[in-house]
C-alpha positions as CSV (number, residue, x, y, z in Angstrom):
1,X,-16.7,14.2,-18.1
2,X,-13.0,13.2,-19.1
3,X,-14.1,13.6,-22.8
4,X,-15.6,17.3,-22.1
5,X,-12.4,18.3,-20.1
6,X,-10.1,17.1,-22.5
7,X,-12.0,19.4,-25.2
8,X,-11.5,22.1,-22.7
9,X,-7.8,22.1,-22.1
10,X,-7.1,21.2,-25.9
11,X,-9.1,24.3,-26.5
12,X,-7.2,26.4,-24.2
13,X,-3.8,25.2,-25.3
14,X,-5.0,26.5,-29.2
15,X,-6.1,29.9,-28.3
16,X,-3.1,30.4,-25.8
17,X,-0.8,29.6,-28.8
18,X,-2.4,31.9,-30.7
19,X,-2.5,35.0,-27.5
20,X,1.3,34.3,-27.4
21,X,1.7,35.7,-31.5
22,X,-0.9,38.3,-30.4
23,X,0.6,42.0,-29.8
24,X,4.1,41.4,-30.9
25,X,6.5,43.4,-32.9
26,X,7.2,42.0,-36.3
27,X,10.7,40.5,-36.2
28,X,13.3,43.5,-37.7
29,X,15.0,42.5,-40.8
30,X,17.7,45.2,-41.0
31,X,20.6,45.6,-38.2
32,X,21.5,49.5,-37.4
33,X,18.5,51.0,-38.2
34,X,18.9,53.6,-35.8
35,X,22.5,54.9,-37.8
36,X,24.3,54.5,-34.5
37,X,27.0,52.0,-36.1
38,X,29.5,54.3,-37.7
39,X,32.1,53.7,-40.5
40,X,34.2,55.3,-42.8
41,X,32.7,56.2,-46.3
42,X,35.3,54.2,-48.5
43,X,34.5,55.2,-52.2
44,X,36.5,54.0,-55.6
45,X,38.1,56.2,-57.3
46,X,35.3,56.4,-60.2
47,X,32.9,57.9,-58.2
48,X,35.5,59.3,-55.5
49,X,33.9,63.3,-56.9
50,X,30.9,62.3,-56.5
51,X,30.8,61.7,-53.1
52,X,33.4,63.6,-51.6
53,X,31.9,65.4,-49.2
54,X,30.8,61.7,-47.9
55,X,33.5,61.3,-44.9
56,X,31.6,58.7,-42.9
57,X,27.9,56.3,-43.0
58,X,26.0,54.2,-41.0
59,X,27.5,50.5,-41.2
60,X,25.0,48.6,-43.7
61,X,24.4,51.1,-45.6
62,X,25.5,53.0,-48.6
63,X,25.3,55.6,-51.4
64,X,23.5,55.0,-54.4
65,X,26.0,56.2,-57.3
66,X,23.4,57.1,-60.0
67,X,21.6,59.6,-57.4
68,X,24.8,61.8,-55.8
69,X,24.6,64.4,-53.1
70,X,25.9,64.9,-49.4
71,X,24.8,62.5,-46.5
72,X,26.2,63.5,-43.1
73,X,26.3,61.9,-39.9
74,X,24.9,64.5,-36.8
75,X,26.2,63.8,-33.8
76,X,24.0,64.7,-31.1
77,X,21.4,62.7,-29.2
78,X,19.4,65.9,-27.6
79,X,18.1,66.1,-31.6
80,X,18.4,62.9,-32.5
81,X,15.0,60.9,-32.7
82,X,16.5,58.2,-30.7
83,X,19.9,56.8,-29.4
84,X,23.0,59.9,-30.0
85,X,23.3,60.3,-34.2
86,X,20.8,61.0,-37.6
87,X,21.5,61.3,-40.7
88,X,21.2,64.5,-43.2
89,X,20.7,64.0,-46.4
90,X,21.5,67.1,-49.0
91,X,20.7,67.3,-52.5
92,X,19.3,70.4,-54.2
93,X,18.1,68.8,-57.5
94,X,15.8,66.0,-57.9
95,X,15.4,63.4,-57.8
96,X,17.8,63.8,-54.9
97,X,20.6,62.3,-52.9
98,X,19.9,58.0,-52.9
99,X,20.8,56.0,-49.7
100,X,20.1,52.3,-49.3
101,X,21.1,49.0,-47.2
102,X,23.3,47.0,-48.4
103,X,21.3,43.8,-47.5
104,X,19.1,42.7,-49.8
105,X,16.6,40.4,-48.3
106,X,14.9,37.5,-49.9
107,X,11.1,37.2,-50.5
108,X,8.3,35.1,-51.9
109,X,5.3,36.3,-53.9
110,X,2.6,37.4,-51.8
111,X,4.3,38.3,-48.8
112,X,4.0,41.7,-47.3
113,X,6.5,44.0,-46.2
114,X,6.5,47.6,-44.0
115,X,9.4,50.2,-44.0
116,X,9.0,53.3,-41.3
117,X,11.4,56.2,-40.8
118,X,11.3,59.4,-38.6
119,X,12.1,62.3,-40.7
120,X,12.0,66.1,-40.3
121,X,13.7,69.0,-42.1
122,X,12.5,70.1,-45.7
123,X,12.6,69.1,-48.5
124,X,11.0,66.1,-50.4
125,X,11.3,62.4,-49.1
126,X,10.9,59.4,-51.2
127,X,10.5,56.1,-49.0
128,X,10.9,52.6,-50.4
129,X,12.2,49.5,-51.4
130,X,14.4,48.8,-54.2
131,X,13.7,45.5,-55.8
132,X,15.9,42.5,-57.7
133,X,15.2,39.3,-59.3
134,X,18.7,36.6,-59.7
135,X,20.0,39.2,-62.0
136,X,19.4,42.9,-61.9
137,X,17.5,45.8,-60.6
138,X,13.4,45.5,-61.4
139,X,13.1,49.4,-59.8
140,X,10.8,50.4,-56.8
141,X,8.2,49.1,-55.5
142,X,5.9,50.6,-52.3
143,X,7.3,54.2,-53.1
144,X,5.8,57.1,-50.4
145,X,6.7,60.2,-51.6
146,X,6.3,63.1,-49.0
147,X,7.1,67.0,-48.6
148,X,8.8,67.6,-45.7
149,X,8.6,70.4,-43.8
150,X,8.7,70.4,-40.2
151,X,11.9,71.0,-37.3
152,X,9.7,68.2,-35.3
153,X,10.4,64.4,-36.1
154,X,7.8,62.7,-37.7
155,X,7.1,59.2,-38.6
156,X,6.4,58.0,-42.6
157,X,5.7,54.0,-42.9
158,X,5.1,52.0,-46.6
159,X,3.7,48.5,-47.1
160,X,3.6,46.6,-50.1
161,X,3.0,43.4,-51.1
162,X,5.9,41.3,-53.2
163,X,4.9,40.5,-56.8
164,X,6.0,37.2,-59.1
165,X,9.2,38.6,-60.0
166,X,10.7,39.8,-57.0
167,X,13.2,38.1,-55.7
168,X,15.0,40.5,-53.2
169,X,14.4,44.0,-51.4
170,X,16.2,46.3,-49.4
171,X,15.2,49.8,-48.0
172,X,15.8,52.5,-49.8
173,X,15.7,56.3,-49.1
174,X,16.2,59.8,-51.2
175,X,15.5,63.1,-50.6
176,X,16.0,66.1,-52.2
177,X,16.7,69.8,-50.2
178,X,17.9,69.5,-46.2
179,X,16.2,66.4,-44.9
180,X,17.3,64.5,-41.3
181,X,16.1,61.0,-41.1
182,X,16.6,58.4,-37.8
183,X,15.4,55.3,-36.8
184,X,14.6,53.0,-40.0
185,X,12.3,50.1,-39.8
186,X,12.0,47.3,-42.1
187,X,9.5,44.4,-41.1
188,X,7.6,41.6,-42.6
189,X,3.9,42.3,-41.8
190,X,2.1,39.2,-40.5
């Protein structure tokens, strides 16, 4: 009888450890995803054309320099998709305006990643991850390319899976024509 109880609670200890894991959100790798941290845009002066209509961007985050165009930071949390600001991203010629975070987070082989973003406005939208090794940029990887064209918000996710030579990732957005994006998420999928 000891011996069968034993079995019992040992068995229930197992599967309660596993219930606990069960129906959680994935931890979220990036801080201000929802754009709500502000900071000035400081540029040098190289690319200080470039980007001068670029006053202000979400802390984190940044321009990228080979793919110029306007971001601006809306102020107003009756349209935003959550909390009080979004971001609109301009560019009228592709491949359009290029906007990443600055944190590039290290990854093994194998492992699988998900990036979400609510978007509306129109335009085209390219969603996904830039990827390094030690050294350099290896390109894109889990690229979601959409045509945007709605005044509602709506929600775009990408998952992908990390290959040999990837060392590092980081979310990465462009768009080209009038596009509004909010609330970024950028998870490790189980």
């Amino acid at each position: 009888m000891i011996r069968e109880n034993r079995t019992i609670v040992v068995g229930c200890g197992i599967l309660l450890m596993a219930l606990q894991g069960f129906g959680q959100e994935p931890e979220e790798l990036i801080e201000n995803g929802g754009f709500e941290g502000i900071v000035p845009y400081v540029v040098n002066e190289i690319h200080k054309e470039v980007f001068r209509d670029v006053k202000e961007i979400p802390k984190g985050w940044t321009m990228n320099v080979a793919y110029p165009g306007k971001l601006t930071v809306i102020y107003d949390a009756e349209t935003a998709h959550g909390g009080s600001k979004f971001i609109r991203l301009e560019q009228s010629m592709p491949p359009g305006v290029g906007f990443y975070h600055l944190d590039r987070k290290a990854v093994l082989p194998g492992e699988k990643y998900s990036i979400s973003i609510w978007v509306k406005g129109k335009g085209q939208f390219i969603l996904r991850a830039y990827s390094y090794d030690d050294k350099v940029s290896l390109g894109t990887i889990g690229d979601r390319i959409v045509d945007v064209a709605s005044e509602e918000w709506v929600k775009y996710t990408t998952s992908f899976t990390i290959s040999e030579s990837v060392k590092y990732i980081c979310p990465a957005f462009h768009a080209t024509g009038i596009v509004d994006i909010d609330d970024t998420s950028f998870t490790k999928q189980q």
